[in-house]
C-alpha positions as CSV (number, residue, x, y, z in Angstrom):
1,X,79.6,100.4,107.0
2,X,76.9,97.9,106.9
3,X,77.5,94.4,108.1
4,X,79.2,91.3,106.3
5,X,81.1,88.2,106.6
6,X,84.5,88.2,106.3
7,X,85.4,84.4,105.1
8,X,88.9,83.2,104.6
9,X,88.5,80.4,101.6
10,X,91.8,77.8,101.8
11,X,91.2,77.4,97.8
12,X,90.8,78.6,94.8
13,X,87.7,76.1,95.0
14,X,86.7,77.2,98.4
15,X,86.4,80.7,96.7
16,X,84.9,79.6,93.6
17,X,82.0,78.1,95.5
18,X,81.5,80.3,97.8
19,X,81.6,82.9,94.7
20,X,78.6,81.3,93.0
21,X,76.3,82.6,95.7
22,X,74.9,86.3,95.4
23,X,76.2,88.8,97.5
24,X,80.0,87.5,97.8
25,X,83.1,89.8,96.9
26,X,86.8,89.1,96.8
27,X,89.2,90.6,98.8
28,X,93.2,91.0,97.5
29,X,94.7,93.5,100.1
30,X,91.9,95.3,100.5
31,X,93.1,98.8,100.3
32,X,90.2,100.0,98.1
33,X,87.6,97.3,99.5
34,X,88.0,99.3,102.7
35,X,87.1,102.8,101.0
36,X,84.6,101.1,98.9
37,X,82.6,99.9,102.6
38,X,83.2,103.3,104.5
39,X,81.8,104.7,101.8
40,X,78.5,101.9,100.7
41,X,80.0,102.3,97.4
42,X,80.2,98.3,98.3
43,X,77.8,96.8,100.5
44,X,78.5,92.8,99.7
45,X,76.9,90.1,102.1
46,X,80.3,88.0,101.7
47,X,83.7,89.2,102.1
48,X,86.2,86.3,100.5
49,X,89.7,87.2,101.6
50,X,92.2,85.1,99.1
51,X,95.3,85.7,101.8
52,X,94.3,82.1,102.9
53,X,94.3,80.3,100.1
54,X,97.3,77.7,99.7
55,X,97.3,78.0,95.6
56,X,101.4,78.5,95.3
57,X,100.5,80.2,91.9
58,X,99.1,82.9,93.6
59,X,101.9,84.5,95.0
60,X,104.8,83.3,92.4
61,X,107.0,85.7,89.9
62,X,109.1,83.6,87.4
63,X,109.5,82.8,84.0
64,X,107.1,79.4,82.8
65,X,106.8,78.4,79.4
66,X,108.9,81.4,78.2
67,X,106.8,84.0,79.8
68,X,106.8,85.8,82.7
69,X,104.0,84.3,85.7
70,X,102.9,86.7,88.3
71,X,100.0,85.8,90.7
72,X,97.0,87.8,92.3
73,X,98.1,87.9,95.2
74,X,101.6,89.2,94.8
75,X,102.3,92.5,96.8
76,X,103.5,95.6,94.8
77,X,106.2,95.8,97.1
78,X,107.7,92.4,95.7
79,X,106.8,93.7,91.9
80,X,108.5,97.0,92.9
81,X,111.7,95.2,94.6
82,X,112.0,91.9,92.1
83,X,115.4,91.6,90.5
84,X,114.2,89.7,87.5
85,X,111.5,92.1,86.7
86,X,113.7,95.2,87.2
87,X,116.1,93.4,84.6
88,X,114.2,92.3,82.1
89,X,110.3,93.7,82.3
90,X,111.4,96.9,83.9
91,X,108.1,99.0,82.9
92,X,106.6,96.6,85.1
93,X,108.6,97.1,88.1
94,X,108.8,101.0,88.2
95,X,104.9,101.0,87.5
96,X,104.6,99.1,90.5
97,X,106.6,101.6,92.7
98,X,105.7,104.4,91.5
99,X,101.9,103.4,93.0
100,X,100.6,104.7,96.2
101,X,103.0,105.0,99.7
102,X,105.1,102.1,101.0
103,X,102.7,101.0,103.2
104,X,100.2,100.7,101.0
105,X,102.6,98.5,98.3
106,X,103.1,96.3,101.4
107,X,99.3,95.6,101.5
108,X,98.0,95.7,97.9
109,X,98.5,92.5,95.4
110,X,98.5,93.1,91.8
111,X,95.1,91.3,91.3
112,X,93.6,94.4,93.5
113,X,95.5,96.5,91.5
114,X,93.8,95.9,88.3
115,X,90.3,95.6,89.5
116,X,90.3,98.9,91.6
117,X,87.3,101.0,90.9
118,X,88.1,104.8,89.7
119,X,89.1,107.6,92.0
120,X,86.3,110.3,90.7
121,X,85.1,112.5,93.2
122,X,81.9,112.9,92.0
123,X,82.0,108.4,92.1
124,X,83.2,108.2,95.8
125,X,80.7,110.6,96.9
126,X,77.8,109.4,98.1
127,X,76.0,112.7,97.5
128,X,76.1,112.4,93.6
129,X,73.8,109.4,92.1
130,X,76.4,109.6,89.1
131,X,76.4,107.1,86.1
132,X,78.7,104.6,87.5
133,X,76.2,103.9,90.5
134,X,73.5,103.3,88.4
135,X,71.8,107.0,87.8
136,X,71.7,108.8,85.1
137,X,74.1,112.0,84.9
138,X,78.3,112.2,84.5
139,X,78.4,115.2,87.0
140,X,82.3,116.0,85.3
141,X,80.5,116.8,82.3
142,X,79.5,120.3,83.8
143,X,81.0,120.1,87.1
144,X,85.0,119.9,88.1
145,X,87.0,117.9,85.6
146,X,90.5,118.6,85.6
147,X,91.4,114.9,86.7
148,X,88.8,113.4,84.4
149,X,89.4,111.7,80.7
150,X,90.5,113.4,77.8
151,X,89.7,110.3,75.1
152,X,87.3,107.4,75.4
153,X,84.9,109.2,77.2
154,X,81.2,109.3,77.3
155,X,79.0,108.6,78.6
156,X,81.2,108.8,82.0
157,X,84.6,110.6,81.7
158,X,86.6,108.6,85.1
159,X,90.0,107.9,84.6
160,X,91.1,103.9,85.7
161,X,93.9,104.6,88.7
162,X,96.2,101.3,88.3
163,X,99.6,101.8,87.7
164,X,100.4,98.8,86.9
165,X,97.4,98.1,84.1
166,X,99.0,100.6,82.2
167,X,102.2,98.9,81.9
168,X,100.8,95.5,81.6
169,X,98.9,96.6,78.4
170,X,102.0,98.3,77.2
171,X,103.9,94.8,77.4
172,X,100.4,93.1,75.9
173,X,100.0,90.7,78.9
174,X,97.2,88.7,79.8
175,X,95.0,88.3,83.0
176,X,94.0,84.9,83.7
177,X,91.0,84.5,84.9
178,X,89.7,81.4,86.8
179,X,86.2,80.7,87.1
180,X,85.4,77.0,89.1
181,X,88.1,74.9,87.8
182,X,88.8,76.4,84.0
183,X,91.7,80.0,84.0
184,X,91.3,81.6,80.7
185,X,93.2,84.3,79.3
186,X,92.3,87.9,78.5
187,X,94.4,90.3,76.6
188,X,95.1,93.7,78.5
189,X,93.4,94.8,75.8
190,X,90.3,93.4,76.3
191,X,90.3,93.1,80.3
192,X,88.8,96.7,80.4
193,X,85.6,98.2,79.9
194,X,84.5,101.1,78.3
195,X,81.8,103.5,79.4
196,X,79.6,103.3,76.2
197,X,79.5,99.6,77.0
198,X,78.5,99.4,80.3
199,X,79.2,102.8,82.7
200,X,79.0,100.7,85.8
201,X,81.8,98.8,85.4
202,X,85.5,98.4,85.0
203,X,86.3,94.9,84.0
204,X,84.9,91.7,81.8
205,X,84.7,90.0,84.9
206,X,81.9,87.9,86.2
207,X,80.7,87.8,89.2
208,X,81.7,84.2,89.6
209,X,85.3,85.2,88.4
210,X,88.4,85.6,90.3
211,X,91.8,87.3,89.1
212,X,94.5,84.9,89.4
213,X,97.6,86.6,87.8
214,X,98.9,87.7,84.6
215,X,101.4,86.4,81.6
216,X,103.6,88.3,79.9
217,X,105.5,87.5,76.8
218,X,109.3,87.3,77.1
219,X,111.4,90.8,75.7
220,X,113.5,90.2,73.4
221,X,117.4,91.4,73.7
222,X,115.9,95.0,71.8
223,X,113.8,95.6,74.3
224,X,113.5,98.5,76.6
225,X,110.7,99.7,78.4
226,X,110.0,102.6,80.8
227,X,107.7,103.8,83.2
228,X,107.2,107.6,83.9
229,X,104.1,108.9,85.8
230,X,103.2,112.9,86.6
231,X,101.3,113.8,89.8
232,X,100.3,116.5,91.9
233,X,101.9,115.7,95.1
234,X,105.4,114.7,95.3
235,X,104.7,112.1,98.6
236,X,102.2,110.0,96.5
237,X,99.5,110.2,94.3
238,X,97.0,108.6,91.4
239,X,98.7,109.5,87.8
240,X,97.2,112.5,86.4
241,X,99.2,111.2,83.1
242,X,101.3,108.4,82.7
243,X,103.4,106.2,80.1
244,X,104.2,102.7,79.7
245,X,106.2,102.9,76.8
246,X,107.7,99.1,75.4
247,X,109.9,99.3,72.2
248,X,113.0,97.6,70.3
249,X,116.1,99.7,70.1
250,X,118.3,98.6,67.2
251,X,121.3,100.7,65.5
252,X,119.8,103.4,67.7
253,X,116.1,103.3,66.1
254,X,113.3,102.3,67.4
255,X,111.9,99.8,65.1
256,X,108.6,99.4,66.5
257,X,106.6,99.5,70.2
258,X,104.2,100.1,72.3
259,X,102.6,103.4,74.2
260,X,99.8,103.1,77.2
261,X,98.8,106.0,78.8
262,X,97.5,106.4,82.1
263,X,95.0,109.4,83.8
264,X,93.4,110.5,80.2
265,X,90.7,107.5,79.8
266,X,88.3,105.2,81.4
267,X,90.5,102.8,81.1
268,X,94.4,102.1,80.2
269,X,94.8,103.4,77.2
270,X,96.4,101.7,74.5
271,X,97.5,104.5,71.8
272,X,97.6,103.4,68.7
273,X,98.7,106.2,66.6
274,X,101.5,107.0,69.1
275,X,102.6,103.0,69.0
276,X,102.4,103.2,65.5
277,X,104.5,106.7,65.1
278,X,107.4,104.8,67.2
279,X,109.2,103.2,64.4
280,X,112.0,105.4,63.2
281,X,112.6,107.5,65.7
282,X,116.3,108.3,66.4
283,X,116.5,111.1,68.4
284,X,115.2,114.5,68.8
285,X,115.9,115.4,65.0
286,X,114.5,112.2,63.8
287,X,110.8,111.9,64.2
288,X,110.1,112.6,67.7
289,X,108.2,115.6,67.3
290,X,106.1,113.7,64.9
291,X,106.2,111.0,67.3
292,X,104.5,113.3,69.9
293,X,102.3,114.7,67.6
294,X,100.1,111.5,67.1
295,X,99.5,110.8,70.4
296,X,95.8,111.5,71.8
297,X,94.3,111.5,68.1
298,X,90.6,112.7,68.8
299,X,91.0,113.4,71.9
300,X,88.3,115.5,73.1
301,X,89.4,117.5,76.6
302,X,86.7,119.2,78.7
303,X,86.9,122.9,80.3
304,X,89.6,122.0,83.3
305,X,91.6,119.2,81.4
306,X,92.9,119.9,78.0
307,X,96.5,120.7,79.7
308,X,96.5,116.5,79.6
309,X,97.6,116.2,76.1
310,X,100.7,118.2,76.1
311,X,102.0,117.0,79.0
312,X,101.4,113.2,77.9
313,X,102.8,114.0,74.9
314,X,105.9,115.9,76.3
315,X,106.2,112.8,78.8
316,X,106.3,110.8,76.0
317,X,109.1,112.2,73.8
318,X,111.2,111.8,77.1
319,X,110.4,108.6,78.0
320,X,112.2,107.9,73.8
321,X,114.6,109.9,74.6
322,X,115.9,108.2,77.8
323,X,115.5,104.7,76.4
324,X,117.4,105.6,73.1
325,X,120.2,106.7,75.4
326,X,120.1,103.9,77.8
327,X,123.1,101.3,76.6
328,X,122.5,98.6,79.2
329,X,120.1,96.8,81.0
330,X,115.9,96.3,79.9
């Protein structure tokens, strides 16, 4: 690990100014900043940790405005254990538990959570000069790519790890994003970056910018929403495929939604064909199998990773399935 400074900014403007000099990062809870250094993935001058700063907004869930307000700095333990989330934006809160162990829901905020780099083994190792550190080869092309992307792909096939991305964009959120004294906000949608535009990063994000929380528009009294994530071990683990599905229930249709997918693209992936199949579904003899069907349009699996689309799309139909049966509650 090479040497830095570890700074503790009071402010948002502490942070700000301290961010318009080169060679500053910011730190959340720093569970992935930690990998990042052992690793010199990361190797900034600066270390800002936000912990100090007094901004209340930082570390508030509540409604505002009629949406929901959730700061950078809240934990996933308090997303996971919130009462008001669990009621009413419930993909949200089962998103946020099902990520990593207790301890580590305890340490990371939901602004880390967003703007974590991907978990490709061919990225973390500092043996491979791969696309996303600046050479010139996507080693999961040829190499081992059974965790890798299905869709959206190319030139570098990494799959973004944050659990609770993939709900967000299911519930079309937005991050705000603070840069000296001006927040702006992004859609979900647009928060993200594709490979083909730029292969070494995740996020819109400046340099100069900081993550200071995310808005959500208020469900209606249709809504339900769901959260339902696959791994390989049972403990804890990244989502090899997961679904953030959002929809309104009436007369025991769905009359329209959302689907997200986790674990099959570069970045939370917003399915369009499989949001736009939702409406009229009633049940397993009404639609669902079509429903199923047009998730993953043109997707394009490699040798180890094809068995991704069924599984999303048998995740899917369940996650209907359960919310058309579910009488009470979000």
């Amino acid at each position: 690990m090479r040497n830095f400074t570890y700074l503790r900014p009071e402010s948002l403007k502490q942070a700000a100014a301290l961010l318009d000099k080169d060679g500053a990062t910011v730190m959340g809870g720093g569970t992935d900043l930690l990998d990042l250094l052992k690793s010199d993935l990361a190797a900034p001058e600066r270390v800002l940790d936000l912990k100090a700063a007094r901004e209340p907004e930082l570390r508030a869930i509540g409604e505002q405005g009629g949406k929901l307000r959730v700061g950078a700095l809240v934990t996933l333990t308090e997303l996971a254990t919130n009462d008001l989330l669990r009621r009413r934006w419930t993909v949200l809160q089962e998103a946020a538990a099902a990520a990593a162990t207790p301890q580590l829901r305890n340490a990371g905020t939901l602004g880390g959570n967003l703007c974590q780099r991907p978990r490709c083994w061919y990225f973390r190792d500092p043996e491979f000069p791969c696309l996303r550190k600046g050479g010139d080869t996507c080693f999961a092309v040829e190499g081992r790519n059974k965790f890798h992307g299905v869709v959206g792909g190319g030139p570098c096939y990494i799959v973004h790890p944050s659990d609770t991305a993939v709900a967000l964009l299911a519930l079309g959120a937005d991050v705000l994003v603070r840069k000296g004294g001006k927040t702006r906000a992004v859609p979900m949608a647009e928060f993200f970056v594709l490979p083909e535009t730029d292969p070494t990063r995740e996020t819109v994000l400046a340099a100069d910018e900081i993550v200071v929380g995310v808005e959500v528009p208020a469900p209606t009294a249709a809504t339900r929403s769901s959260y339902t994530k696959f791994k390989f071990r049972e403990g804890w683990d990244f989502a090899v495929v997961s679904v953030a599905l959002v929809m309104e229930k009436t007369g025991g249709m769905v009359r329209g939604g959302r689907v997200a997918l986790g674990g099959v693209a570069p970045v939370p992936w917003l399915d369009a064909g499989g949001s736009a199949g939702l409406e009229g579904v009633a049940g397993p003899d009404r639609r669902l199998d079509a429903f199923a069907d047009s998730l993953l349009a043109g997707a394009d699996p490699m040798t180890e990773n094809a068995y991704k689309l069924p599984l999303a799309r048998n995740l899917a139909k369940r996650a209907v399935s359960e919310l058309l049966d579910r009488t009470v509650g979000w």
